[in-house]
Structure formats: structure tokens, C-alpha cells
C-alpha positions as CSV (number, residue, x, y, z in Angstrom):
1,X,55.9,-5.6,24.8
2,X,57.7,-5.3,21.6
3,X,55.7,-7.4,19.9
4,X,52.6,-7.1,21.4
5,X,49.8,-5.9,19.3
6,X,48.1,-2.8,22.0
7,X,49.9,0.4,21.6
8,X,52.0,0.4,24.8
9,X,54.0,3.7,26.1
10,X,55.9,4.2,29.6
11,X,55.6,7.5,31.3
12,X,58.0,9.0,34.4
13,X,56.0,9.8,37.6
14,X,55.4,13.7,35.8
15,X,53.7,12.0,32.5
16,X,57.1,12.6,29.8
17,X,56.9,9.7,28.0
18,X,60.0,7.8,28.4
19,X,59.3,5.0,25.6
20,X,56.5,3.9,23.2
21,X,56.6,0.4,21.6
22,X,56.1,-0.6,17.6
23,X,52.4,-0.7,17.9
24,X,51.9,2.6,19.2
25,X,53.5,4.1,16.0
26,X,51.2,1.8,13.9
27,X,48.0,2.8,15.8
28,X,48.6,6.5,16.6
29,X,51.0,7.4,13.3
30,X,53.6,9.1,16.0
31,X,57.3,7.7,15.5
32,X,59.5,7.2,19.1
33,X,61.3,10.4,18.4
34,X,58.2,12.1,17.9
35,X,56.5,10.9,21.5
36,X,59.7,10.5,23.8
37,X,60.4,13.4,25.9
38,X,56.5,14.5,24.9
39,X,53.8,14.2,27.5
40,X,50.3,12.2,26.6
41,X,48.5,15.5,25.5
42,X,50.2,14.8,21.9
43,X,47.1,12.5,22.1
44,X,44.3,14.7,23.1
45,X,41.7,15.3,20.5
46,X,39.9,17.7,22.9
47,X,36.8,15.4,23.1
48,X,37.7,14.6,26.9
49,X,36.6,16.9,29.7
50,X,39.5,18.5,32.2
51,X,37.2,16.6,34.8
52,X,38.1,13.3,33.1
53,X,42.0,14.0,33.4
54,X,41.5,15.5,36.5
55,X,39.8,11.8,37.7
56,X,42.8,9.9,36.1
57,X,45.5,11.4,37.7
58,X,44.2,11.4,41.2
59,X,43.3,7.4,40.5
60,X,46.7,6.5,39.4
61,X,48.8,8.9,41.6
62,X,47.2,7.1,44.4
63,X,48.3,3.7,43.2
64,X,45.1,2.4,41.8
65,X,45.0,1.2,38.1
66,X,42.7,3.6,35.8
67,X,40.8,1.8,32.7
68,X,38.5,3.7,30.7
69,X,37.7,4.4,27.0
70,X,39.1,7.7,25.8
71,X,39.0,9.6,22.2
72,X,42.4,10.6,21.4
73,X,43.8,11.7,17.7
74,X,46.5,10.3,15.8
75,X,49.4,12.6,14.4
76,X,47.4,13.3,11.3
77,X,44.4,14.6,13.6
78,X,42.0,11.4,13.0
79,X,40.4,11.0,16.1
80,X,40.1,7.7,17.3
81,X,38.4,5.8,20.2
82,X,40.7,3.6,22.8
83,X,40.6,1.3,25.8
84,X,42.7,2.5,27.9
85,X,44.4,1.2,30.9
86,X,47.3,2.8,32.7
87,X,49.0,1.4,35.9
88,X,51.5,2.6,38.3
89,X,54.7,0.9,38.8
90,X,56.4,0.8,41.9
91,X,59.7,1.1,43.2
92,X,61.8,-1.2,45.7
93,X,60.6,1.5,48.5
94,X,56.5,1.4,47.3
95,X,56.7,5.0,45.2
96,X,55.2,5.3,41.5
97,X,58.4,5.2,39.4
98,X,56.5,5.3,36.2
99,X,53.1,4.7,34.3
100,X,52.4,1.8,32.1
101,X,49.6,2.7,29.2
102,X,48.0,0.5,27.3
103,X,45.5,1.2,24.8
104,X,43.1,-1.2,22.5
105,X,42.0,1.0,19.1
106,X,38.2,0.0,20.0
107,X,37.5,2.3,17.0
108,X,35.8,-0.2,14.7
109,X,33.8,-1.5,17.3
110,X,32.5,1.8,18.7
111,X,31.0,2.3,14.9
112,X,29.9,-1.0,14.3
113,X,28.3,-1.0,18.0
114,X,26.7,2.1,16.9
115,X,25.5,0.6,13.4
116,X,24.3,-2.5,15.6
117,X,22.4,0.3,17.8
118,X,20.5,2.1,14.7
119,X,19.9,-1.2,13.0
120,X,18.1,-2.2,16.2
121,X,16.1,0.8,16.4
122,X,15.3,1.1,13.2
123,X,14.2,-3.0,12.9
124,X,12.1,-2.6,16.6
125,X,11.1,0.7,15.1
126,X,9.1,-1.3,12.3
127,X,5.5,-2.5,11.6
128,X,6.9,-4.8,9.6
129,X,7.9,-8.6,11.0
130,X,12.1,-9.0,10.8
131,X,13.2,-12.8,11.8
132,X,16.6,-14.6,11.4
133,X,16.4,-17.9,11.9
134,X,19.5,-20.4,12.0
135,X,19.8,-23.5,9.7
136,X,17.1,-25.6,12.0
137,X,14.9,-23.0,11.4
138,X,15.1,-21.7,15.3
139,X,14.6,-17.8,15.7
140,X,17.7,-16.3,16.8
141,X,16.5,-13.1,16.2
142,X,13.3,-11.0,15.8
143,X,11.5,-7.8,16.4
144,X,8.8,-6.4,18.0
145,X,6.2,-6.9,15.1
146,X,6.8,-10.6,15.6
147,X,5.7,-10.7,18.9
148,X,2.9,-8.5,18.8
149,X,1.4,-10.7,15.6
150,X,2.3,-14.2,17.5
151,X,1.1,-12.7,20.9
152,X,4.2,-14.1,22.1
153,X,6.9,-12.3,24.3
154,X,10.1,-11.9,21.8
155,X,12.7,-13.8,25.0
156,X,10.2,-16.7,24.7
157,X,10.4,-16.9,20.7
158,X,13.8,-17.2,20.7
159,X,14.8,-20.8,20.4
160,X,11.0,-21.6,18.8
161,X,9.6,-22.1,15.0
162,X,6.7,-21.0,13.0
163,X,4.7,-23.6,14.5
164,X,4.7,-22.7,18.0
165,X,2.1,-19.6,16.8
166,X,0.9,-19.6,13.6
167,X,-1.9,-22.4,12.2
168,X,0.2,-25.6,11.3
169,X,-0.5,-25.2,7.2
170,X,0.6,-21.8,6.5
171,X,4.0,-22.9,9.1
172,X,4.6,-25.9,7.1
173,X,4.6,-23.6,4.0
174,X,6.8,-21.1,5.6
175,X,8.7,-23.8,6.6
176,X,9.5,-25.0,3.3
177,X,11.0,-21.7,2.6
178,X,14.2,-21.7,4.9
179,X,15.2,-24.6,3.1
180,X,14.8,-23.5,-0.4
181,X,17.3,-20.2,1.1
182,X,19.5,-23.0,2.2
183,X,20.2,-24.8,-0.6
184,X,20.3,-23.0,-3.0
185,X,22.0,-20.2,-1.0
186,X,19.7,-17.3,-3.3
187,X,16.7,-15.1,-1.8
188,X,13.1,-16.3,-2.9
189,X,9.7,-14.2,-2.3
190,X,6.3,-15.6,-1.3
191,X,3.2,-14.8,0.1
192,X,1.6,-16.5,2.8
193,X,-2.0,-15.8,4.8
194,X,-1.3,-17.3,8.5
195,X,-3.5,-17.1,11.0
196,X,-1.9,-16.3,14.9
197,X,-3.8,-18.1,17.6
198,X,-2.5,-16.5,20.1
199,X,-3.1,-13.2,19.2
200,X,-6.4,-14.2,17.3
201,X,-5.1,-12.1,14.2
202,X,-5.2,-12.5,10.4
203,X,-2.8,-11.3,7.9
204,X,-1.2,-11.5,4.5
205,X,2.4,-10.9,4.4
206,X,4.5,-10.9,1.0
207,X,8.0,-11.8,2.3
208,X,11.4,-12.1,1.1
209,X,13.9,-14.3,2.6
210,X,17.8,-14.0,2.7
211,X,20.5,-16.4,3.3
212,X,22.4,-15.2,6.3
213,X,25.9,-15.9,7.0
214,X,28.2,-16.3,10.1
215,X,31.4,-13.4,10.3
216,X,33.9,-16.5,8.8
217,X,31.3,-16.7,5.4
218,X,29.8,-19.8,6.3
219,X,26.1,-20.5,5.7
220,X,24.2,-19.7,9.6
221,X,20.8,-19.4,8.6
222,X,17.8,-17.6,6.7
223,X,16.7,-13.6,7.2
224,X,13.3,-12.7,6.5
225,X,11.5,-9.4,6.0
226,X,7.8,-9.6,6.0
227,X,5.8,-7.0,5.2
228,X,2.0,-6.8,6.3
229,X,0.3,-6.5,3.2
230,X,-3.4,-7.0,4.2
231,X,-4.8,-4.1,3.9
232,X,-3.2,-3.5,0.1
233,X,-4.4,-7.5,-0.6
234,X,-8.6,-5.7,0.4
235,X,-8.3,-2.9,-1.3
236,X,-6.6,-5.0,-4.7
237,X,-9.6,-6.9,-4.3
238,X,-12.0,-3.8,-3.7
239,X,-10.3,-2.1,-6.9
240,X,-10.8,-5.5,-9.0
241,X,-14.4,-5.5,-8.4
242,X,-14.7,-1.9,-9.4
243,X,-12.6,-2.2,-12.2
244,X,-14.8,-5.2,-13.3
245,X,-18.0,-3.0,-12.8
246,X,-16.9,-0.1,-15.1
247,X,-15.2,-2.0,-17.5
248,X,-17.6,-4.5,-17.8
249,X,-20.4,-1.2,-18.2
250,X,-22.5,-0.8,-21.4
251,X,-21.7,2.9,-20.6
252,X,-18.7,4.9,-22.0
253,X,-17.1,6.3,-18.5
254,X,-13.9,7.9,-18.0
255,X,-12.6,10.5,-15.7
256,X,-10.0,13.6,-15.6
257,X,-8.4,15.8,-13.0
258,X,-9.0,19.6,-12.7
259,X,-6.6,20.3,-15.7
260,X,-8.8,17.7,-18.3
261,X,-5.7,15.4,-18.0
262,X,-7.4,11.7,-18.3
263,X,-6.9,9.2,-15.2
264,X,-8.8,6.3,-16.7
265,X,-11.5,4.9,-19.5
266,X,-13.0,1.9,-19.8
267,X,-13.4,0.2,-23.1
268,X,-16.4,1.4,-24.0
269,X,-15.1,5.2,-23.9
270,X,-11.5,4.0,-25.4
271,X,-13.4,2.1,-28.4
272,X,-15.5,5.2,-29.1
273,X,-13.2,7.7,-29.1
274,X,-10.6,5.5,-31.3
275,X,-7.8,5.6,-28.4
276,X,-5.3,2.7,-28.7
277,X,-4.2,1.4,-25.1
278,X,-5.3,1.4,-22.1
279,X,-2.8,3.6,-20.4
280,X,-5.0,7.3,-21.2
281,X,-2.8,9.4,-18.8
282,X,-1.4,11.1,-21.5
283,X,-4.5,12.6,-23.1
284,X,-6.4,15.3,-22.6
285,X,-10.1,16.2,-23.2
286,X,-9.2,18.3,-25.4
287,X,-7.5,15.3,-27.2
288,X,-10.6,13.0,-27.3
289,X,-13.5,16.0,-27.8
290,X,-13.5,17.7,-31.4
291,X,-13.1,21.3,-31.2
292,X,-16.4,22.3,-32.2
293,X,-18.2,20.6,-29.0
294,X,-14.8,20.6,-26.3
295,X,-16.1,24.4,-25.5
296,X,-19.4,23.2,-24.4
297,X,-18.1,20.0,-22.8
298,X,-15.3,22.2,-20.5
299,X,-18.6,24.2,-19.7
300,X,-20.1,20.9,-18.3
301,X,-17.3,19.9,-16.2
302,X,-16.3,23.4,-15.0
303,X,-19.8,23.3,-13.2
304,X,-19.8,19.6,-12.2
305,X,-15.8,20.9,-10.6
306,X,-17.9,23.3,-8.2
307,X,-19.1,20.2,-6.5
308,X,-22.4,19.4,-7.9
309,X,-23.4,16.7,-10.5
310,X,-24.3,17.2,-14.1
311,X,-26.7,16.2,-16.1
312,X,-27.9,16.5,-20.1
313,X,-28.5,15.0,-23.1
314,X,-26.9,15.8,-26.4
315,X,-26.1,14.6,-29.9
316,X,-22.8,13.5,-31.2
317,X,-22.0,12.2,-34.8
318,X,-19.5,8.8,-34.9
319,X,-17.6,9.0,-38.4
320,X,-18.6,4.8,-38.4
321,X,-21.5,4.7,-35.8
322,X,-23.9,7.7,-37.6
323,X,-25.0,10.4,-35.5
324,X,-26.4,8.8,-31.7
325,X,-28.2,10.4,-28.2
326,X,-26.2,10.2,-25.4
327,X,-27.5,11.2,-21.7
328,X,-24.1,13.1,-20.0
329,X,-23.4,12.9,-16.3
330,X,-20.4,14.5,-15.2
331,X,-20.1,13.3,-11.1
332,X,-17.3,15.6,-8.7
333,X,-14.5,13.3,-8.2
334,X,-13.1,13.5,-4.6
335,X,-9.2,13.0,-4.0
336,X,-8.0,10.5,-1.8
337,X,-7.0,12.6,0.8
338,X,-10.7,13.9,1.1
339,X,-9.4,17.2,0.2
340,X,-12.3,18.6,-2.1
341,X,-12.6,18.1,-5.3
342,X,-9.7,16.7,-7.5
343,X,-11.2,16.1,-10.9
344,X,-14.7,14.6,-12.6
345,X,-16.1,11.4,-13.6
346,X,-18.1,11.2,-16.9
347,X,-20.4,9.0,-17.6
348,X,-22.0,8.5,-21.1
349,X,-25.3,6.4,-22.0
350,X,-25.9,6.2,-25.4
351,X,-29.5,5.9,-25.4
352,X,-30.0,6.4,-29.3
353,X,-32.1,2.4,-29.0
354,X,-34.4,3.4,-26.1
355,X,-35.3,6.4,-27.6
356,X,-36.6,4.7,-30.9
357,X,-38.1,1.9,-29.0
358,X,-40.2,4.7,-27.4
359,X,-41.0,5.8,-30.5
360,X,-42.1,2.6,-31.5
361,X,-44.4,2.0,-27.8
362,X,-46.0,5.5,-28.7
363,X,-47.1,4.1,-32.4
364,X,-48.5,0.9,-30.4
365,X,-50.0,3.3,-28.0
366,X,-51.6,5.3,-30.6
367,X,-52.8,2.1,-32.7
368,X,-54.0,0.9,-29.4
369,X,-55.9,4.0,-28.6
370,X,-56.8,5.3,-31.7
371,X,-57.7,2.2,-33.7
372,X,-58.3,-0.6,-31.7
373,X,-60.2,1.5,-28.6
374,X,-62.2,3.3,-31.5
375,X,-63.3,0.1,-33.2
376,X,-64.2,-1.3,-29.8
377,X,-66.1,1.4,-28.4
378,X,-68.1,1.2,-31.8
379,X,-69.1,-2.7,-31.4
380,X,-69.6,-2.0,-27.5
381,X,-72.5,0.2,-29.0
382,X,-73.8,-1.4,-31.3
383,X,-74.0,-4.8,-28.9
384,X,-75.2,-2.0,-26.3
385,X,-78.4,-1.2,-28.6
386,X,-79.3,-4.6,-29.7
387,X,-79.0,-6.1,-25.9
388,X,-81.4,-2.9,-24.3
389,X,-83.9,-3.2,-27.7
390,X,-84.0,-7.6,-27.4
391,X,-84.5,-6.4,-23.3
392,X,-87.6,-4.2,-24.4
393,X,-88.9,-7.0,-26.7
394,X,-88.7,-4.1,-29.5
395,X,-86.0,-6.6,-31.6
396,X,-87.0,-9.8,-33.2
397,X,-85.9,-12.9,-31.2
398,X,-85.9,-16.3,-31.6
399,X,-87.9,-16.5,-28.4
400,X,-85.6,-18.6,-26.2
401,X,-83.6,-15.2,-25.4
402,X,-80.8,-15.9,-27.3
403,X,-80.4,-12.1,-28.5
404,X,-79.7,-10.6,-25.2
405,X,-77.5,-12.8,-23.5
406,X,-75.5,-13.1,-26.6
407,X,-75.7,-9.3,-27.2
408,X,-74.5,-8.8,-23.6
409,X,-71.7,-11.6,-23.8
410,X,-70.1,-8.6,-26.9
411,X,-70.7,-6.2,-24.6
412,X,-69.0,-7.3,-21.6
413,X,-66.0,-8.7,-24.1
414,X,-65.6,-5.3,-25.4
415,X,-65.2,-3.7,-22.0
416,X,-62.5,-6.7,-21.2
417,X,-60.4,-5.6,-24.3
418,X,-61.1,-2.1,-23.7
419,X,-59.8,-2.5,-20.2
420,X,-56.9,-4.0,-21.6
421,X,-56.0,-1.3,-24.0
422,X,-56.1,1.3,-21.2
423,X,-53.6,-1.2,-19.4
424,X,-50.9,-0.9,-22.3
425,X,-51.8,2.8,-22.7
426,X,-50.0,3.0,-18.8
427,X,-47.6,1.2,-19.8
């Protein structure tokens, strides 16, 4: 009893402790001349219920042994938890002649089993797939969001592989994984696309695996944490394609929050306004539009802010591209919540080319219709008289009715080319 390690005291039949051995000092910080003569309630930290004593004293005054765990303090008023057993010792006539106690400090493991219990609920508590697998790559260990991707039961994982659920090419890359962990004993990240059978699901998972290690600091196994990254992985490839769209526009576009504070510009609308970078969060309109037209352009956006789009055309003056026509369209920008209104996209045509090519197709119009139609309509005539005067026999012919038909041949030319010309008039 000396030695042992459990803090052992002896009380008399009435509870005054009558001795205490080394270990009890150690655990509870009271010295034998603090204890002896003292009853147990030096121990009470107040946490136990009069019905617990109450239950204790009638279970070991009858004879029978009492084990429970019990929060008592130690002389510094740390409380601390304990298995406790006390037993009564009998006399050479059968009557208690003391107690025996002997308590275990289960402290330690009442926190850790408490750590253990909101690890657990906070890994079963995830969407996320949590494995542990030991050095044959057999789970030991995994959660709820491993089962409900394999559409296997977690008890009948235990024990298996990737390849008892997942396609056998994305297990034999998984597979490869472990091993790296092992030997190298350092964490690597992957990504992986597997597809569950069972379960008939899909998914991308970017995971990062852990060497795990037994309580003596020997290699046990590999830890993964895989997170389901699926839906990010759709809308990456959503936001390339739009990103490729707008940057790869002729159009300058860019777009700004309520304040004017730029979110993004492509390019087109960085090259034009002279901004370096591609990062324009820290600009403003105000930055980017000279002072003399920013009034007009806030006007613009204010409206196209009240939810409805914006359209005009206006001039601006580029100190190396001369002065060019732009058609504006300011578009409400919605936030991502779907909460109204969070800013506005601009979108800038510079259509400075296809207004001089318009210019150009109303000169061809008017040479068309002015020249060309009046010069036709003047030999359509003249064929016109000599075809109806050859008909009457009032024009000279060479008498085999060459005149007429010939005549008539102009006349029916002209209205193909005059037919014509009303064609690119339309157009």
C-alpha cells in the first residue's frame, strides 16, 4: 500500500481517517497530518449531490463494496475527477472495523474522453469525408460523409479499401497516396474525381493526407481530410468561360459597386483608360473618368442603380486614339445573395468604324440612286421610244425586225439593273 500508485486512506467505522498512504499526498496535495483525524469531506468539491453520499454510506455500512467516480478537490481547491472504491473491513466477530478507499485520478481521461466526444461530433458532424487508414491502407476509421458517398454502412467499411466503392482508376490513384504519406512520413495534397457505384454519385474532392501515429510515436497509418469540392470545380469552370467571354470582348466592359468602387475590367477597358494591372479594386470611377464628363457618367449609373438599363451614345477624346463614338450601356448588377441591386455593369462599343462605313454605304446609296438609277431610267427611255416607234413601223429598219427586239433586249436590261439598284438601296 506504501508503494502503490492509487491514493489509498483507511477510515474508522464513523469516516475519521485513520491513515492515508504516499500517493494520496501526491494526488490530493494533503500531507498525513493534514488528513488524519479529518473526515473525507476535506475532499468534497461540492460537485456531488447529498443523495450521492447518502447512497454510499448505506452501501458500505451494509457490507457491500461501493465503486463510483466522484469529483473531489485537492488542498489547493483544483477539483479533480476519481475512481473510487471503498470497502468495508471486517472484524474477527463480522462488524465493519474500518473503510478501505481507493481512488484512481481518472482526471486526464475524463478530458481526453471528452475531447474524443467533440472530436467525434464535430468529424460525424461534417459534410466533408474524414478516413484514417492503417499502414495496409485498411480504414480504421471514418465518418458519416464516407458512407453516405460509398453507399456503404461505416461498421462494414471498416476493415476495407478504396476499392471496395469507388471506380478502380481513381482507387489506384488514391491508393498511391498512402504510400507517398508513408514514406516519406510528410502530408501531400491532391485532387481526385471518383466515381461511387454504389451510391451512383460523382464528385471532386481536393484532399490532404496526414501521417498518423500510434500513442508510442510509431508510424500507424495515413489521415485524410477530403473536402467535396464539386460544386466550386463547376462554377471555376462557369467563371472561366465568362471570364473568356468578356475578356476576349471587342467591347470595353467593366463594372463598380453602388459607391463607383471598380470590381473588374477586361483589357479592353484597362488598355483605354491607361490602368496598369489587372487587380482595379482600388479605383474608382472617378479615377478612370475625367472630371469634366464623371458628372454626366454618375448621372448614367445613378439611373441604371434604380434597376433599369441604360442606354446612349456619346463622344470621348483618347489623348493617342483621337476623338471616337462610343454606344454606353450601363446594365443593374445584382448581388449574389439576390438582394437587389449591388452595383452596375458598363459596357462600351466603340462604334466610331461602323459609323463611317455607314457613311460610306449612304454615298454608294446615293451614287446608286442618283447616278446610276438616273442614267438608267434615261436609256430605259430612250430604248422605250425606239422599240414602240420600230413596233409602229414609224422608225427605219433593216426589215428583218432587228430594231425592236434589240430595242426591247435594252429595255428589259435596264429594268434588271434598275431592279438591282433598288436591291442595294434596301440594303
Amino acid at each position: 500500500v506504501e508503494h502503490a500508485g492509487h491514493a489509498v486512506y483507511v477510515t474508522d467505522p464513523d469516516g475519521t481517517i485513520e491513515y492515508v498512504n504516499p500517493a494520496f499526498t501526491d494526488n490530493t496535495g494533503f500531507e498525513p497530518g493534514e488528513a488524519i483525524g479529518e473526515t473525507p469531506a476535506i475532499l468534497n468539491s461540492g460537485e456531488m449531490s447529498e443523495e450521492y453520499f447518502a447512497a454510499l454510506w448505506e452501501t458500505i455500512e451494509s457490507g457491500e463494496v461501493w465503486e463510483e467516480e466522484i469529483v473531489d478537490r485537492r488542498s489547493d481547491g483544483e477539483p479533480y475527477h476519481a475512481h473510487q472504491t471503498i470497502a468495508p473491513v471486517f472484524d474477527a466477530d463480522g462488524a465493519v472495523s474500518r473503510f478501505v478507499a481507493i481512488q484512481t485520478d481518472v482526471t486526464e481521461k475524463r478530458e481526453a474522453m471528452g475531447r474524443l466526444k467533440q472530436y467525434r461530433e464535430v468529424v460525424e458532424a461534417l459534410d466533408d469525408p474524414i478516413l484514417l487508414q492503417n499502414l495496409d491502407g485498411e480504414f480504421e476509421l471514418c465518418n458519416g460523409a464516407v458512407s453516405e458517398f460509398a453507399g456503404v454502412p461505416e461498421a462494414e467499411l471498416y476493415g476495407t479499401d478504396e476499392f471496395a466503392f469507388m471506380d478502380p482508376e481513381s482507387a489506384a490513384e488514391i491508393a498511391a497516396r498512402p504510400r507517398e504519406v508513408i514514406e516519406t512520413e510528410e502530408p501531400v495534397e491532391y485532387e481526385v474525381s471518383p466515381t461511387f457505384g454504389l451510391s451512383e454519385r460523382e464528385a471532386t474532392f481536393s484532399t490532404r493526407r496526414y501521417p498518423y501515429y500510434d500513442p508510442d510515436g510509431e508510424l500507424a497509418g495515413t489521415f485524410a481530410i477530403c473536402r467535396d469540392v464539386t460544386e466550386m470545380k463547376r462554377r471555376e469552370a462557369e467563371l472561366e468561360r465568362y471570364e473568356r467571354a468578356v475578356n476576349g470582348a471587342t467591347d470595353l466592359i467593366a463594372a463598380a459597386d453602388r459607391e463607383g468602387r471598380l470590381l473588374f475590367a477586361n483589357p479592353q477597358y484597362r488598355a483605354y483608360h491607361g490602368i496598369e494591372g489587372d487587380d482595379v479594386r482600388d479605383l474608382s470611377l472617378e479615377d478612370v473618368v475625367d472630371d469634366e464628363r464623371y458628372p454626366d457618367v454618375r448621372r448614367h449609373v445613378e439611373r441604371a442603380l434604380g434597376g433599369r438599363p441604360v442606354e446612349y451614345r456619346t463622344k470621348r477624346t483618347h489623348p493617342v486614339r483621337g476623338t471616337r463614338n462610343f454606344d454606353v450601356r450601363y446594365f443593374p448588377l445584382q448581388g449574389p445573395d439576390g438582394g437587389g441591386v449591388a452595383g452596375v455593369v458598363a459596357v462600351l462599343r466603340d462604334v466610331t468604324d461602323s459609323e463611317n462605313r455607314a457613311r460610306q454605304l449612304s454615298v454608294v446609296d446615293r451614287v446608286l440612286q442618283h447616278n446610276l438609277r438616273n442614267a438608267l431610267t434615261v436609256i430605259r427611255g430612250r430604248a422605250k421610244q425606239i422599240a414602240d416607234a420600230a413596233a409602229d413601223g414609224e422608225s427605219p429598219d433593216r426589215g428583218d425586225g432587228d430594231t425592236e427586239a434589240l430595242a426591247s433586249y435594252v429595255v428589259s436590261r435596264a429594268d434588271d439593273l434598275l431592279t438591282t439598284s433598288e436591291k442595294a438601296h434596301q440594303i
